[in-house]
N, C-alpha and C positions, 0 to 999 in steps of 0.2 A: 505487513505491519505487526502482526501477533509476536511472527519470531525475532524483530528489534525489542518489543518491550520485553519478551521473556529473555533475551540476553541483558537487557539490560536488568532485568530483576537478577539475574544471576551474581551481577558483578556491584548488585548498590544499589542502581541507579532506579529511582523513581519517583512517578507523580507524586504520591505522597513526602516524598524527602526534599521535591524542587529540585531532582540531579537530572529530569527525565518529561519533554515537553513534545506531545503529538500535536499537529498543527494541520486541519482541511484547509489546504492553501485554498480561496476564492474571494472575490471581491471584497476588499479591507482588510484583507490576512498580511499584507505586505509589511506594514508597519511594526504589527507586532511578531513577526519572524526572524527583521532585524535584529527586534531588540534582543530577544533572543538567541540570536547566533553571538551578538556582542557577548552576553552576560555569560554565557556558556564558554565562550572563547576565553574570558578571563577565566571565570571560575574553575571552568571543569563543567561536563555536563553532556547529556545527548540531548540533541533535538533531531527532529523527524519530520519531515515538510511532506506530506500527501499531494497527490495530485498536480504535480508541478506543469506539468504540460498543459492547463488550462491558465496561467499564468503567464503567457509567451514571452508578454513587455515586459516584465519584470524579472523574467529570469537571466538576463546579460549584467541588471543591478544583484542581484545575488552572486552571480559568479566573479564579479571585482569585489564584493564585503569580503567573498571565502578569503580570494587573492590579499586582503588586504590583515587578515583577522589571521592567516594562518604564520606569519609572519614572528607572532609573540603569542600563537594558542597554545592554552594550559595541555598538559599531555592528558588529559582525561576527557577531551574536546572532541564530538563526532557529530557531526550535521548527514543526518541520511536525507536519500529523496527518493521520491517514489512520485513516476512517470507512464504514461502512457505511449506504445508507438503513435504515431500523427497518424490521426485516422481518415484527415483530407488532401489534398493538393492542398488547399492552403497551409495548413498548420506547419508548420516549421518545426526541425527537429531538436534537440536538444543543442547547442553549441558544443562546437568539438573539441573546445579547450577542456571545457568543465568536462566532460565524458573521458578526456586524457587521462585528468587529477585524479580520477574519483575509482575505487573498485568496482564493478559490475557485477549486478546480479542478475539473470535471467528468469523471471519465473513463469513458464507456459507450459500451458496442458496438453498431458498426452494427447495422441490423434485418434486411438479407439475412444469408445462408450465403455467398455468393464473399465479401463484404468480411469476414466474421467468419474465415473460412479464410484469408485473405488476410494479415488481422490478424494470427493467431494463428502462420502460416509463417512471419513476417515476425521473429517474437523468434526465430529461429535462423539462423545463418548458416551459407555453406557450409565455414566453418571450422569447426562445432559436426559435422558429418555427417563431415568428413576425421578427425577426431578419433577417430572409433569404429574399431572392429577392423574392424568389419561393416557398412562402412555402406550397402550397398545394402541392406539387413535393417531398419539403422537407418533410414533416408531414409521406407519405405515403413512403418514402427512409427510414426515423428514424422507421417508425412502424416494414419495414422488417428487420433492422438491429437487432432492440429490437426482435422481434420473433425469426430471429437466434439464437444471445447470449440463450433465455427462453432455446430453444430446445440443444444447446452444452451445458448449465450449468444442465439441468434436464440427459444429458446422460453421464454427469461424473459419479455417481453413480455405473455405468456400468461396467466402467475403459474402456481401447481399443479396446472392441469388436464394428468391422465394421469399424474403421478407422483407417489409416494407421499409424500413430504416436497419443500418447496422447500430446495434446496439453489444455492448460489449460487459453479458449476465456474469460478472467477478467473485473471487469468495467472498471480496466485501459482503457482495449482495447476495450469496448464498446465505453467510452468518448469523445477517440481520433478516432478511428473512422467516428464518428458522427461530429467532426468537416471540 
């Protein structure tokens, strides 16, 4: 998500201007992501739907609004999404039409522990550590949190051997985190 809003900061587009709308798709999001896709479809506009894959029902009615909105969409029109692989038998995967339409982005982490700490040190700068009151405190809090994340993102590969549930530790949840 970071690198949608910073392209769209680049080209205009933003929350403050109304060109540029992030959405945690979940229970009640449905409604207002339409409307959104409409208004953007006319006007011009990025939106960004998080999380699509906990929305199963309702993403066959998003893929006919695209079907039906891309039709007469303004040329400044972009609906991203952003999906999780189906992490059960049950879950269902994306529909194959909408995955035809759409460009693909892959983003998974390397399979060592240096490139995944690497990775993960890499979304702070040294303006993010000057920032703290404490940041020799902080530096060496942010270094253990970044070595977690390396060590959970190198043992996904694995699936759930050794832990009690798979849980899937993202930069979202590094980010936030770390604030």
């Amino acid at each position: 998500t970071p690198w949608v809003e910073k392209l769209a900061g680049t080209l205009g587009l933003s929350i403050a201007n109304g060109k540029f709308t992030n959405i945690s798709m979940g229970q009640g999001q449905e409604k207002p992501a339409e409307a959104l896709v409409h208004k953007f479809a006319k006007e011009g506009g990025w939106v960004m739907l998080q999380n699509l894959h906990l929305m199963q029902d309702w993403v066959p009615s998003l893929e006919r609004l695209l079907e039906i909105v891309q039709e007469n969409a303004h040329d400044l029109f972009r609906c991203f999404i952003s999906a999780e692989p189906p992490g059960f038998d049950y879950f269902k995967n994306m529909p194959e039409s909408l995955m035809q339409s759409c460009i693909k982005v892959a983003n998974e982490a390397p399979a060592d522990v240096k490139s995944n700490l690497k990775r993960a040190w890499d979304k702070f700068g040294q303006d993010r550590i000057d920032a703290s009151t404490k940041p020799t405190e902080f530096k060496g809090t942010l270094f253990a949190l970044c070595w977690f994340h390396a060590i959970v993102c190198g043992r996904r590969r694995f699936g759930p051997q050794g832990w009690s549930r798979a849980y899937s530790f993202n930069d979202g949840d590094l980010t936030i985190c770390a604030q």
